[in-house]
N, C-alpha and C positions, 0 to 999 in steps of 0.2 A: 535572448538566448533560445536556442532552440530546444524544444520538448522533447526531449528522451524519454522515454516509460518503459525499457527492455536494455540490457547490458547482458554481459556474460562476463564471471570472476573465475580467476584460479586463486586462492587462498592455500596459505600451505601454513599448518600449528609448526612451532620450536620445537626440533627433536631432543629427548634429554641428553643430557650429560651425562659421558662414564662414571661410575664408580673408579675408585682408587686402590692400590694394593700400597701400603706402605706399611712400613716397621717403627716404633718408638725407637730413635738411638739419641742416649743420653751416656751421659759418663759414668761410672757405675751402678748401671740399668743393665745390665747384659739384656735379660728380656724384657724388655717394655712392652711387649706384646705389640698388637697389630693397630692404626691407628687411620688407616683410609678410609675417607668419611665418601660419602653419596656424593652423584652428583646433582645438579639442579635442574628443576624442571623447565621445559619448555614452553615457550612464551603461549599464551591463548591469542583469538582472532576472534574478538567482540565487535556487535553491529549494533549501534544507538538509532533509535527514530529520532529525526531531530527535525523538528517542524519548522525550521527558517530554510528549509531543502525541499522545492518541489520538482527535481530531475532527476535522474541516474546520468546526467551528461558525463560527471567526472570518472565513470567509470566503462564511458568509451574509452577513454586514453589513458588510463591507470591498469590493466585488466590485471596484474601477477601481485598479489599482497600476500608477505612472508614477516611471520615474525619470527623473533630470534630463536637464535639455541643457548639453553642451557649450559653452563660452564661445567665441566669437568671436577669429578670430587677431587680432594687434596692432602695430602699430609696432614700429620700434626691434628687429627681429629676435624680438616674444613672442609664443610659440606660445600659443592656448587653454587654459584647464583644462579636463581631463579631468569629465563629469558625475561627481555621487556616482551610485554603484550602490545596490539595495538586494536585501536578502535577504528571501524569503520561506520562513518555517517553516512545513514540513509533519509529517505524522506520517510513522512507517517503513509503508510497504506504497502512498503514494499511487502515482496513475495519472495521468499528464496527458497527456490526448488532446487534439487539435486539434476543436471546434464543430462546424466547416461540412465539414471531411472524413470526420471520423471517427477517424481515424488515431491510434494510440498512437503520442507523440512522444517521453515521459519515462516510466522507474518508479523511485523511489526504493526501495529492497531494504535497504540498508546503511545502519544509525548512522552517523551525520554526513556521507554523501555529500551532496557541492554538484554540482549542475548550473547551466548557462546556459538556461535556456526563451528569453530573450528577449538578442539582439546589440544594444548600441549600436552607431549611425551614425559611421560613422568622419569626422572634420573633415575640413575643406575646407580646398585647398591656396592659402597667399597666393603673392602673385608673388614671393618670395624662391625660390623652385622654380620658374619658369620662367626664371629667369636662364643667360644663355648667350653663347657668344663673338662670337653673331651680332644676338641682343636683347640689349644691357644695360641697357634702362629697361622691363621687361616692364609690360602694364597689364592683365595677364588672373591673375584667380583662378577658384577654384572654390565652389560652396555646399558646407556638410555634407549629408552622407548622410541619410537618415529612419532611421531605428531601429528592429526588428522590434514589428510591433504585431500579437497574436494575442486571440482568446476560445477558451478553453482549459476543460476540464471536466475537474473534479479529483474522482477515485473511487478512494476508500478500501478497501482489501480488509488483513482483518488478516492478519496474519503469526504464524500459531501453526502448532507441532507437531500438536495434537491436536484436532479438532471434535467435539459433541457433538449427535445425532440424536435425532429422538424429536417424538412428538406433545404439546400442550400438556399441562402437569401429567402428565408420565411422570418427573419427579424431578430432570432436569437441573440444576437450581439445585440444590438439594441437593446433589447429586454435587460440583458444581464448590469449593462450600463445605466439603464434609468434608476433599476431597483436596488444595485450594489454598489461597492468600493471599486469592480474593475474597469478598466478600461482598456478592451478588447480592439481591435482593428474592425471600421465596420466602413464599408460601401456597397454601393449600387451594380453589384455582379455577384456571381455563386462563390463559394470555394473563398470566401472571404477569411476567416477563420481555419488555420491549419494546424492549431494546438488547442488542449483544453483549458479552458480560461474558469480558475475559480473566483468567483466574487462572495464577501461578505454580507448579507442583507441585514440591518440594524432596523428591528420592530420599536425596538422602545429602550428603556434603561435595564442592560443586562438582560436585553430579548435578542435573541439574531439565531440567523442560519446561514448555512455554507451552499451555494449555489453551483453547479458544473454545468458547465457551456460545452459541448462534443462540434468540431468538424457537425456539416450537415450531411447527411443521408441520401443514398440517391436508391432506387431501384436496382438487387441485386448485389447489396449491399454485404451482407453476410455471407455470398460470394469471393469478395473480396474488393467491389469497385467503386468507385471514390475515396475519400479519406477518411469517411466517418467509422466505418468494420474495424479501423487497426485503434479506435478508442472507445469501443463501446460495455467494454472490458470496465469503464471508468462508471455506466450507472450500475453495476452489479451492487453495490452498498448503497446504495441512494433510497431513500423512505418513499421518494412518493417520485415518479416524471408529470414533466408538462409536458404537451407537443402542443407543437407553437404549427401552427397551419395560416399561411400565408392567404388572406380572404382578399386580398384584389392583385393578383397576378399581371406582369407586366402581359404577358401573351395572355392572347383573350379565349386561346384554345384548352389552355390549362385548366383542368378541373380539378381543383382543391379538395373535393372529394375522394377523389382518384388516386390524387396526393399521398392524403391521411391513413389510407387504406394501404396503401405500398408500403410505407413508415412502420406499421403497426404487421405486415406479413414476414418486413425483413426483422422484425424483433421477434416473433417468434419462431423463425428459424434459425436465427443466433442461439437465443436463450431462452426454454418455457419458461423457467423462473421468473425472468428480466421482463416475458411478456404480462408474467401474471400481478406483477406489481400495481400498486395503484397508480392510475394514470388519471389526467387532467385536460380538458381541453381548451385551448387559450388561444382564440379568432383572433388573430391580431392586423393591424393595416387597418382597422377600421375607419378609422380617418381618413383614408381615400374612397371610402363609400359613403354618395349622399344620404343624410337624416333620413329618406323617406323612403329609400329602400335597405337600409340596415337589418329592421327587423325583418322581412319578408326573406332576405338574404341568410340570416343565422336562423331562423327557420327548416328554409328549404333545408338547409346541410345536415343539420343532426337530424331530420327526417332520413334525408337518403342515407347518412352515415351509419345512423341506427345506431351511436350513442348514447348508455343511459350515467355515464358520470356525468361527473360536477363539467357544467362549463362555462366561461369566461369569455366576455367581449371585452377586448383590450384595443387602445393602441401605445404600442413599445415606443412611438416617436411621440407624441405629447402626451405620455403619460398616462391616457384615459384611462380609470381601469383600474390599475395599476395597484392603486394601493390598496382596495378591496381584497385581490387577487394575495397580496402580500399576507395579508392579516387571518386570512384563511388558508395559505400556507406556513404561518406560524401555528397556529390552531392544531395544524394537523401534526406537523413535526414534534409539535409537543406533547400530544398526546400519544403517539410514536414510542416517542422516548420513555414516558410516565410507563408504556407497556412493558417496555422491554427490563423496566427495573423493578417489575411488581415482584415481589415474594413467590417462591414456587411452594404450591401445595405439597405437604406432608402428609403422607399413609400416618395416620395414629397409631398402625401395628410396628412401626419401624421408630416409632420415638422413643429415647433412652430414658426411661423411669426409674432407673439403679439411683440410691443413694451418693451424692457426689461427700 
């Protein structure tokens, strides 16, 4: 299936239901007074996260969801039926901005959170509600409400722990493959990879993290060229990146330094954020460099590079590596996360001391 990460919806809520004008007529009842009841409200347009959905595809070919209207009040004191509602599934991580503003309106973050995007119209009041000690034959109602009607643009950002950096064919697919559940499309050319591929990485018993593979990177990239700029959107939530840097280049003129440097210039022209994140460096191919020029090789680089993170000699295709790398990115994510749940400090002048 192909990777969608951007749609456009029209949604339109259930407009209510009229109100009613009617009379009590009974057989020796001359006045029964007024007896038109509301009508019912209009149906809502709920959006569920629902995490067995990782595309927006079905909402290239579906774009207009309407839900009902509300039924009409009625004689005899019966109110309207309420419209049906419907639900619209999304994947976890959508975005729904409002078209003509701009505006982020929704995010879904959480497995099975429901939002409202769109209100039905509330019914309309019959004349059994404007009864009074001074009108008891009232002949006024009201119409239903209209129901919220928006064009909304639904953008996909995945929700992993970990992104993976790197220019085309520097190994990424491999990588994601040896250390996860996926299994990505990988051969010996660029541009191998034209979706984001999430993998599971399983540390131990109820240890894991979620991994994101991007398209690779070319120079000019936050421009707009290659494939990678229209998913890079995908590490903005991500804890930590690796950038995976290709250490023995099929061309002998390539300098991998040069590389890593272009990688790391088009990330912060995208995003300061995205750039200021923690980043990882992960030599990988090392298995086509011999024993005895390795170290001399991962040397020379993070000299020129002038890297002072963490970094990693791997190789993606026998593993080398690998699982060091793994266990030190559980470490981190977890600690990560331990952060982001600590308890926020409280002013002592703002604490409630009143008697409960």
């Amino acid at each position: 299936m192909k990777f969608v990460d951007e749609a456009y919806i029209d949604i339109a809520a259930g407009d209510g239901g009229n109100g009613c004008v009617s009379f009590r007529h009974e057989k020796y009842k001359e006045f029964g007074g007024p007896n038109g009841g509301d009508g019912g409200r209009g149906g809502h347009v709920f959006a569920v996260a629902d995490p067995n959905l990782n595309t927006l595809v079905d909402y290239r070919f579906s774009r207009r969801h309407e839900a009902k209207k509300g039924e009409h009040g009625m004689g005899s004191d019966m109110f309207g039926a309420a419209g049906a509602d419907i639900t619209l599934k999304m994947p976890v991580g959508t975005i729904i901005s409002d078209v003509e503003t701009g505006d982020v309106l929704f995010e879904l973050l959480v497995p099975g959170e429901v939002i409202t995007i769109a209100k039905g119209g509330d019914g309309g009041f019959g004349n059994l509600r404007f009864k009074s000690a001074i009108n008891r034959a009232p002949r006024q109602k009201t119409p239903g409400w209209p129901g919220d009607k928006r064009n909304l643009k639904l953008e996909l950002k995945i929700l992993a722990d970990v992104g993976l950096l790197g220019m085309p064919n520097a190994g990424k697919s491999t990588f994601i493959a040896a250390v996860s559940n996926a299994r990505p499309k990988i051969a010996d050319y660029p541009f191998t990879t034209l979706h984001p591929n999430l993998g599971v990485v399983r540390v131990g018993p109820e240890q894991s993290f979620v991994i994101a593979d991007i398209p690779g990177l070319i120079e000019g990239a936050s421009e707009g060229a290659g494939l990678g700029h229209q998913f890079l959107r995908h590490l903005q939530r991500t804890r930590l990146l690796l950038h995976i840097v290709d250490m023995a280049p099929f061309d002998d003129t390539v300098d991998p330094v040069a590389q890593a440097k272009a990688i790391v210039a088009e990330l912060k022209k995208y995003d300061e954020a995205l750039y200021k994140k923690p980043r990882w460096l992960v030599l990988n191919k090392l298995d086509m460099v011999a024993n005895d020029e390795r170290a001399a090789l991962v040397k020379d680089f993070v000299k020129r590079y002038k890297f002072k993170g963490p970094v990693f000699e791997i190789s993606a295709l026998t593993r080398e590596g690998c699982e060091p790398l793994i266990k030190a990115i559980f470490q981190h994510v977890k600690a990560q996360q331990v952060a982001e749940q600590a308890p926020v400090d409280v002013d002592p002048r703002f604490v409630d001391l009143s008697p409960t």
